[in-house]
N, C-alpha and C positions, 0 to 999 in steps of 0.2 A: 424778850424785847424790852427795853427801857422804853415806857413812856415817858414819863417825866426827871431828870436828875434832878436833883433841888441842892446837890454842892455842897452839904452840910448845912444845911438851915434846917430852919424847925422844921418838927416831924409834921408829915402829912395831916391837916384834916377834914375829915369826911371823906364820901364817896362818892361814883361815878352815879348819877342818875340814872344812866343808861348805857349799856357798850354795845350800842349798833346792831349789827346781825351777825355777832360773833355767837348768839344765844343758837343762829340758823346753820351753823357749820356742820358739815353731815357727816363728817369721819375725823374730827377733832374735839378734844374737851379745851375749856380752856380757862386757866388762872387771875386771878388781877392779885396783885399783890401790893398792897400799900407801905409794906415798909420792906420794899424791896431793897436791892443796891447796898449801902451804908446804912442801911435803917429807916431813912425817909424819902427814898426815891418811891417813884412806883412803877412795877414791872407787868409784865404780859405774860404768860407760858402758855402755849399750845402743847397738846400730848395728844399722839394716836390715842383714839378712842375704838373701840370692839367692833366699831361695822365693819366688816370689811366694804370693800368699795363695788362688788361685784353682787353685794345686797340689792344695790338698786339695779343694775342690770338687769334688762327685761329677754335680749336674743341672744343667739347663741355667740354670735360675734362681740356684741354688748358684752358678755360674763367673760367668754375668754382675753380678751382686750384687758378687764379688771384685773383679772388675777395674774395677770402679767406685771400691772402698772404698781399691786398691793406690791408683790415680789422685790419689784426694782428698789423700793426705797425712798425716801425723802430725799436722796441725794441727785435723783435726776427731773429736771426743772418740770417736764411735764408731770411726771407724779405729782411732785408738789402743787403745782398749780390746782391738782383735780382733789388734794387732800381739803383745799379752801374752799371747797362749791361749797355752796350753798342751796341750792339747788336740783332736783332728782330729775327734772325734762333734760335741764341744762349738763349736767352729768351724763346722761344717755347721750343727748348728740356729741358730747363732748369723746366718748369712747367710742362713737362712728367713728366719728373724723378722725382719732389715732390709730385705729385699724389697719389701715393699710389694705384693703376689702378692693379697691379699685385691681388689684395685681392677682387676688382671685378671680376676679370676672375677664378678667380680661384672655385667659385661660379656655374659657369655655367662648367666647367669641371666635379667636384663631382656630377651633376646632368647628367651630359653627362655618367658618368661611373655605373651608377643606372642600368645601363641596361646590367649587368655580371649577377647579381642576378637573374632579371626575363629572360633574356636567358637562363641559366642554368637550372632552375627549368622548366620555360615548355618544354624544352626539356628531361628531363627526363621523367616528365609526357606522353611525346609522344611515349618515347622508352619503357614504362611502356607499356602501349595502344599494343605495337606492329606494333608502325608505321614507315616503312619501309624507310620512310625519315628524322628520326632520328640520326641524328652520334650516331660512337661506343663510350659507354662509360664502362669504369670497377666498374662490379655489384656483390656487396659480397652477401652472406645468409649464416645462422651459420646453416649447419647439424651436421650429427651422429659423422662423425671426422673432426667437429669444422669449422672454417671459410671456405667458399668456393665461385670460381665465379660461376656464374650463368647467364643462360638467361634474358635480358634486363627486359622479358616481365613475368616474374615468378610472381606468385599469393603469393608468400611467404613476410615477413617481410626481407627486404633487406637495405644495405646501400651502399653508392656509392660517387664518389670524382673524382673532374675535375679540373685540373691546367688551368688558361688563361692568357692570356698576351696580352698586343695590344699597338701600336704606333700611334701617331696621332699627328697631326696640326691644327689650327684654323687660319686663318689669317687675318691681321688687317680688321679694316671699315672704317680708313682714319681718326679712333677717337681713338681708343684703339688699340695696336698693338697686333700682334701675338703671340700664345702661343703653344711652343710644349709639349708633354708629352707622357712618356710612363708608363703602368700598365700593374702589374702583381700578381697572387696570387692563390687561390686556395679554394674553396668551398668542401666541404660537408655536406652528407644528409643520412635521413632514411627515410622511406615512406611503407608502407604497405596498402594491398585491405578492401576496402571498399564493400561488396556486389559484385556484379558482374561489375561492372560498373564503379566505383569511385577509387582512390586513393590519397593518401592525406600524406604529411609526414612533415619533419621538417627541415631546412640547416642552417648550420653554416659558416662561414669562413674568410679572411683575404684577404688584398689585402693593395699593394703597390703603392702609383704613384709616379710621381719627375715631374715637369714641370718646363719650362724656358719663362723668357717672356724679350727676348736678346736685345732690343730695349730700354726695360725700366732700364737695369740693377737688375733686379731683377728674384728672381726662390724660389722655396721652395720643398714640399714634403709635401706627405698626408699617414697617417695609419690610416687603415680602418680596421673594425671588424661588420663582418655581421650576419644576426638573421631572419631567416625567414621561413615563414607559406606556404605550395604549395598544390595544389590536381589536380584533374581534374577527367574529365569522358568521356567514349566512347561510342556511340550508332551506330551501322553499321559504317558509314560512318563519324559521325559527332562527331567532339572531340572539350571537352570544358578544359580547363587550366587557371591558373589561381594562384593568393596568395595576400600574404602580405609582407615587410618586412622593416627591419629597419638596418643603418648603424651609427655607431659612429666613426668620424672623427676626427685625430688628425692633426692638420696643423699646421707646420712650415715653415716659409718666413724669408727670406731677402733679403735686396736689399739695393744701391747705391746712395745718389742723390749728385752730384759732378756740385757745380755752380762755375765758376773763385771767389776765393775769400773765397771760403765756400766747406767743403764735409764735410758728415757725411753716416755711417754705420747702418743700421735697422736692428732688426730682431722681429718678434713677434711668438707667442706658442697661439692656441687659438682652443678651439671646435666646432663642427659643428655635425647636426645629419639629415641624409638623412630618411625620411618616403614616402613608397612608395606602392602603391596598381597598381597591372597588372591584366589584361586579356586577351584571345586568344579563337578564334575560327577558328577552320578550317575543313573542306569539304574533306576527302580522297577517292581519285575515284584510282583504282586501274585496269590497262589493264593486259594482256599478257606480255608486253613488258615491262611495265614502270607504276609508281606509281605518283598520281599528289597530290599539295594539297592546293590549296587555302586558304587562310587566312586571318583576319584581328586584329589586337589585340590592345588594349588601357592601359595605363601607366598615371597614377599619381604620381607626383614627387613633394614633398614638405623638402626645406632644411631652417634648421634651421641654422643660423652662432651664435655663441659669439659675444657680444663687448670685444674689446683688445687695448690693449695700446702698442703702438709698443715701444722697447726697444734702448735706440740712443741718440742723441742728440737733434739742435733744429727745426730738421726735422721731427720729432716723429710724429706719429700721432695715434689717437685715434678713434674707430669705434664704432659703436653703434651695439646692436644687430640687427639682421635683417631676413626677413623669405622670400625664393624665391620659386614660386610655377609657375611647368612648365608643360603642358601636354601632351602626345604625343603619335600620333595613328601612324597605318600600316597597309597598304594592300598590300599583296605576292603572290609569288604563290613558292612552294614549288615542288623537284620533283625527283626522283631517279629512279635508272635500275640497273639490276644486267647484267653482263658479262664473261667470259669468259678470262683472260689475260693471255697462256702461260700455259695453265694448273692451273691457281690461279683463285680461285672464288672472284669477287671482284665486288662491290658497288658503283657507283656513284653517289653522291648528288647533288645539285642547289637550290640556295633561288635567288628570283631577288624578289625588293620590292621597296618600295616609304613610306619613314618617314615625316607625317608631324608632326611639333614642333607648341606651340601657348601657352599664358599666359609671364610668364616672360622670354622672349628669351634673354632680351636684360638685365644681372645682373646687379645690381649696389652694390652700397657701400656707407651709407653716413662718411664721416669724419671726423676729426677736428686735426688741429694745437693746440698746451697745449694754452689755454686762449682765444684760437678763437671760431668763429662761422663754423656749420657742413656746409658741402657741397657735392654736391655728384658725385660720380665718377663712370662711365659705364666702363663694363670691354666687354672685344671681345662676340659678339652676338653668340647665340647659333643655326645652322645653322637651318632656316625654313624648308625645303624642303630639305630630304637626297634622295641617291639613294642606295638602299643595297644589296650589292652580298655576294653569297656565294656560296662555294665549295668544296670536299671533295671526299676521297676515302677511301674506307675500303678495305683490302684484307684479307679474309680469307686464310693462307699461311700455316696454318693446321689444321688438324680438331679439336683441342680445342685453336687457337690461331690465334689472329685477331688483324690486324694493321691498324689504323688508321690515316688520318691526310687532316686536313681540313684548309679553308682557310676563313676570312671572311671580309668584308670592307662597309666602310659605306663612301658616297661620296657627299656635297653639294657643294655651291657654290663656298664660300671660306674655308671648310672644309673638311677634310679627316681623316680616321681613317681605319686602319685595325692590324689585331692580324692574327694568326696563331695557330692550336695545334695539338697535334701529342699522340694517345693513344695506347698500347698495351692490351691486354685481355687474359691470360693465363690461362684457366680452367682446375682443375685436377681432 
């Protein structure tokens, strides 16, 4: 760089008293030259100096992110920019923000929400059964004058529809930061008897998420579109449930990475498709007073992502496809009573339970800068060990109409989630 040209005039003299915080540049040496140019100008020269840049990196996303950006070169604007810190805090957030980490978490979310589908279907399957620890749900059958509601547990061809919703958090692991999100949407199904004993039917439905991951500057949005197989069977005491099903994902992101010197604006559009197989068994021991139900059930969760190219400048980055497979069992106990409120007949539920998670807990993502080499990036871990409550009341408030509304939450370490829903049942 030419500070000064001086056009052929006398030579330079003396020197700079001081050159700023060129002394603080953390992966650069740098020149002053006084009789640069023709002799008397004076010039600048910056040269790669021996740190590499993934010195200062403290996580595992922090190092991998470096030795991406060292790879790339001077030639692409965000390197550059990060070749000028000055700074070692300022450098670490600086290689958050280029990560791309929001597209790894976001991985282990759609897999965390896999479990709207298989709660709703075996729950049905149980209020099919006639199990008394089932929430109220609204149950059609077509008779003589046309649609009508019906008892949960009716041998007839029926169909049935349940809105959910839930909020939750993940939070960081001191590698990838935290991610909130809330989901909402709504299923339905048909199902019809099998013999005396089985039932087995079909669900459809959609769902909504939006997540933020406020640390990285970045958030997106997911449309979901569900498709799935359910049945189950009851013998005395012993009820089996169970399916199959599949999810198609539409994701949208963006996000931020703002280095002194350099910003730039991302967004990428890319698919995703959740396949998953459940099962459940449970034990219904039924007293006088109160109904129990022991449980334990198992979940297969296999997510497929796209490779995408994010949309932006020279922050962009590029994913490869990739397949995260997660597995995850539970054992509960389930348990309801009926009472007495004021003259109102009315229901009380309880689920307490223990989720463990195991396979890919912890998502990644590999990546690449346009001309670079991939690398790979861990998004917030998918909590091993949950704790899961549930709760609920139904009031039968008259004799063909029943109000419901339940509560449900699911609790690990550095995780949390819970939803809420609320039905009514008006039989004519």
């Amino acid at each position: 760089y030419t500070i000064i040209q001086n056009n052929g005039a006398a030579d330079v003299a003396g020197t700079f008293a001081s050159v700023g915080n060129l002394n603080d540049l953390l992966f650069l040496d740098h020149l002053i030259n006084y009789q640069g140019g023709d002799g008397n100008d004076i010039s600048l020269t910056l040269a790669r100096n021996d740190v590499a840049v993934a010195n200062v990196a403290i996580t595992r996303n922090q190092i991998a992110t470096a030795g991406a950006l060292d790879r790339l070169g001077q030639g692409n604007a965000l390197a550059w920019a990060m070749l000028l810190m000055t700074d070692e805090d300022a450098a670490r957030l600086a290689l958050d923000a280029a990560s791309g980490e929001v597209h790894a978490s976001a991985k282990g979310m759609l897999i965390e929400d896999s479990r709207f589908v298989a709660d709703a279907a075996t729950a049905r399957v149980r209020a099919a059964m006639g199990d008394v620890t089932a929430p109220a749900m609204p149950v059609m059958a077509y008779g003589e004058g046309g649609p009508e509601l019906v008892e949960a547990n009716t041998s007839r061809f029926v169909v049935w529809g349940q809105a959910f919703g839930s909020w939750g958090t993940a939070s960081g692991d001191g590698n990838a930061a935290g991610l909130d999100r809330s989901t909402g949407g709504f299923l339905a199904g048909g199902d019809t008897a099998i013999g005396d004993a089985w039932r087995v039917g079909l669900l459809t439905g959609y769902s909504h998420t939006s997540f933020d991951v406020d640390d990285r500057a970045s958030s997106g949005s997911s449309d979901t579109y569900h498709i799935g197989l359910y049945g189950g069977g009851q013998w005395d005491g012993l009820g089996l449930r169970g399916g199959v099903a599949y999810s198609w994902n539409r994701i949208d992101t963006s996000r931020n990475v703002v280095v002194p010197g350099f910003a730039d604006a991302l967004t990428a559009k890319y698919d995703a498709g959740t396949a998953q197989v459940f099962g459940e068994a449970g034990y219904r021991v039924e007293t006088r007073m109160a109904a129990f139900e022991p449980f334990a059930s198992l979940a297969y969760v296999n997510l497929h992502t796209d490779g995408f190219t994010e949309q932006g400048g020279a922050a962009a980055l590029t994913s490869a496809a990739s397949t995260t497979e997660t597995t995850f069992t539970t054992l509960g106990l389930r348990a309801s009573a009926g009472f007495d409120l004021g003259g109102v007949q009315a229901t009380a539920q309880g689920t307490l339970g223990w989720r463990h998670a195991f396979g890919d807990t912890t998502p990644t993502a590999d990546m690449a800068f346009a001309g670079g080499d991939l690398f790979t990036i861990a998004g917030v871990p998918i909590a091993r060990d949950t704790a899961i409550v549930g709760a609920g009341l139904d009031f039968r408030i008259a004799d063909r109409t029943t109000l419901g509304i339940s509560y449900s939450g699911q609790f690990g370490k550095k995780a949390a989630d819970q939803g809420v829903r609320a039905t009514m049942q008006v039989r004519f």
